[in-house]
C-alpha positions as CSV (number, residue, x, y, z in Angstrom):
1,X,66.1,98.0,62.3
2,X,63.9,95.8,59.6
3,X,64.8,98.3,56.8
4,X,68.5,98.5,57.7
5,X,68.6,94.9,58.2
6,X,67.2,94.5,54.7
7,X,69.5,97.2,52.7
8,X,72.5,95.2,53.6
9,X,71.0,92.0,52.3
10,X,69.7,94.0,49.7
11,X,73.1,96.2,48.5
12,X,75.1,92.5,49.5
13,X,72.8,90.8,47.0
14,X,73.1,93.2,44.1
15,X,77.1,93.1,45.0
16,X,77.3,89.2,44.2
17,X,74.7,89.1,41.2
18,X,75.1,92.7,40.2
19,X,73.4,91.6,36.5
20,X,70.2,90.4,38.5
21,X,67.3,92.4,37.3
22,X,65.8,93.6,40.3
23,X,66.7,96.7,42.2
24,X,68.4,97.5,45.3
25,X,65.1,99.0,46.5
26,X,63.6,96.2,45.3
27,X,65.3,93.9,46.9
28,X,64.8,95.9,49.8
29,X,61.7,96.3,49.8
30,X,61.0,92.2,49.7
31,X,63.2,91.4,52.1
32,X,62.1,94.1,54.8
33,X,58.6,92.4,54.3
34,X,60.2,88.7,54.7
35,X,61.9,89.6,57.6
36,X,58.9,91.2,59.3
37,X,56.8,87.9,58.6
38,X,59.6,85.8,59.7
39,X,60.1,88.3,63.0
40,X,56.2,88.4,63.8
41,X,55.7,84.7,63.6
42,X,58.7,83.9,65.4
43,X,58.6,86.2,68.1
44,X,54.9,85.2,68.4
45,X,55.6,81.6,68.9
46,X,58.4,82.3,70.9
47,X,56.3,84.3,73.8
48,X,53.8,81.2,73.0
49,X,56.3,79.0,74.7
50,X,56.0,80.8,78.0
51,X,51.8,81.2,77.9
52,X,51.3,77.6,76.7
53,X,48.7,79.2,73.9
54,X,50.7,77.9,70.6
55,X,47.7,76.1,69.0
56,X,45.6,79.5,69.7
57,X,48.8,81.4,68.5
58,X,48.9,79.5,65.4
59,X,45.3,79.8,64.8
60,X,45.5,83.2,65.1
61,X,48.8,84.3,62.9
62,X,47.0,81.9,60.0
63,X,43.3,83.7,60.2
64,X,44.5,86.9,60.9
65,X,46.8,87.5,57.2
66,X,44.3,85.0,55.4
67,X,41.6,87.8,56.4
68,X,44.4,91.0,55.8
69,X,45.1,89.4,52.7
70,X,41.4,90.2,51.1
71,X,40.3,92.9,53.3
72,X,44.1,94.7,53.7
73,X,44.0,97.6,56.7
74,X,46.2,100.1,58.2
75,X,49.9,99.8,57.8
76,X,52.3,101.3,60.7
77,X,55.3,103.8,60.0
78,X,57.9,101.1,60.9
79,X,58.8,97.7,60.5
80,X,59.5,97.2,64.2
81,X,56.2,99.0,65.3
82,X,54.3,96.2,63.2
83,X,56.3,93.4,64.8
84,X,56.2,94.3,68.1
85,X,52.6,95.6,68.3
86,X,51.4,92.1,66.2
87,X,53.3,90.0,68.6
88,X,51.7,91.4,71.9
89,X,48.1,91.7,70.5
90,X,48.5,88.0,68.9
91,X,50.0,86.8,72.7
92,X,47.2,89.2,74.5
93,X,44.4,87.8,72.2
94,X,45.5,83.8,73.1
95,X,44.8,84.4,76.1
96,X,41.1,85.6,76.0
97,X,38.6,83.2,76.8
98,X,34.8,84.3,75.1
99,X,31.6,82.0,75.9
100,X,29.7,81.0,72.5
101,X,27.5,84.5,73.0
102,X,30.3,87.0,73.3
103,X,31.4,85.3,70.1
104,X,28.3,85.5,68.2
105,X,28.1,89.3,68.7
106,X,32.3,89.7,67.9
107,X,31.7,87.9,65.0
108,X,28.6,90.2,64.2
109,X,30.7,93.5,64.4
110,X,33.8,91.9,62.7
111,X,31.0,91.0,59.6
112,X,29.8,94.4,59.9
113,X,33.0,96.1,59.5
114,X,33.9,94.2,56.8
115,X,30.9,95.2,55.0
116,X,31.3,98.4,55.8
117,X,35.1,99.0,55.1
118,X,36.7,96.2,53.1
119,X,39.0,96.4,51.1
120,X,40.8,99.0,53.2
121,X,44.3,100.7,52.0
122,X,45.3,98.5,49.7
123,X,44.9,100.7,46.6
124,X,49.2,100.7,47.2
125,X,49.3,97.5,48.0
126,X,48.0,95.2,45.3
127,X,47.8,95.1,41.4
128,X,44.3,93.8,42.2
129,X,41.7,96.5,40.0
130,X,39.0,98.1,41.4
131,X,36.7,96.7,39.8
132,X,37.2,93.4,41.6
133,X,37.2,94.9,45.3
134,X,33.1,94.1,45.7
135,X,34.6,90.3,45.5
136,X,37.3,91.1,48.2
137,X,34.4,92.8,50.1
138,X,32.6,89.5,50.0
139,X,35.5,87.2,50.5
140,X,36.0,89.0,54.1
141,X,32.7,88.7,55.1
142,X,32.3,85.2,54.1
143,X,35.5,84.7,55.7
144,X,34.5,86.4,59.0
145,X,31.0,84.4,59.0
146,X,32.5,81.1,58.7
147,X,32.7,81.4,62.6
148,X,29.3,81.4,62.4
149,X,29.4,77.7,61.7
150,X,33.2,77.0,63.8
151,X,31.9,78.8,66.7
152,X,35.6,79.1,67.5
153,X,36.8,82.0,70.0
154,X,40.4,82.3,68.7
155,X,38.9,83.0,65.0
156,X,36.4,85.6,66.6
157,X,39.2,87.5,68.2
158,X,41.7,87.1,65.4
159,X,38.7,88.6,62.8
160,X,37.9,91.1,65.1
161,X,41.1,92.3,65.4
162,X,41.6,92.5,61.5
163,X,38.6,94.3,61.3
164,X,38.9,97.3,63.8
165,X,42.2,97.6,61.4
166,X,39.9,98.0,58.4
167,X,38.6,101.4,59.7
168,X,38.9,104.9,58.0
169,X,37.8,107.4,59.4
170,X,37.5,110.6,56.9
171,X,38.7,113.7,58.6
């Protein structure tokens, strides 16, 4: 639904600036990645509404792509997959309440799996070189162990979360 919603903005785009230098696929491919940000994030805040957890919700959908952004992670097949499994594991998350020990110890795997496995999948994703991903490797750990000092629950959960999406098994 994402992608066809984007190759008619896409082709209509192209059809009114036809000189524009960017694709059709291009353009697609943008678009289909606006429009699942703008889908997650409003859907999310949306089911917020009903649970009364926006400040959590918020809290989490700003950790959770500042961490994805340096440490990347597994991508689903399908724009729709993504939204709806993002929105219901952000709204599920909001609603967990961890005492400070539980999130000493999430915070402690979510480091660990950074350390292990950042940067993850993103070798498709980014113009960043290789030679730089030791730095996005520490960015996501230092990242994940500011809890350390927030002691925040939401943050623990959000970081957690990221980080289980970090893991590659080899087969």
């Amino acid at each position: 639904m994402i992608n066809l919603m984007a190759d008619k903005i896409a082709v209509e785009i192209k059809r009114t600036a036809p000189d524009h230098p960017a694709s059709v696929a291009v353009l697609r491919y943008s678009i289909a990645l606006l429009l699942n940000a703008v889908l997650i994030i409003s859907i999310t805040l949306l089911l917020s509404v009903f649970t009364g957890r926006t400040q959590e919700i918020m809290i989490l959908l700003v950790s959770f792509a500042i961490l994805r952004q340096v440490s990347g992670g597994i991508h689903l097949n399908s724009g729709m997959k993504c939204v709806i499994s993002t929105a219901a594991l952000f709204t599920l998350l909001s609603l967990i309440e961890l005492s400070s020990s539980y999130v000493m110890i999430i915070n402690g795997i979510a480091a660990l799996l950074c350390l292990i496995f950042a940067p993850s999948r993103i070798e498709k994703q980014t113009r960043i070189s290789v030679k730089y991903y030791p730095l996005l490797k520490l960015a996501s750990v230092l990242i994940v162990c500011s809890n350390f000092l927030i002691m925040s629950p939401v943050l623990s959960l959000s970081f957690f979360a990221q980080s289980m999406l970090l893991i590659k098994l080899r087969r």
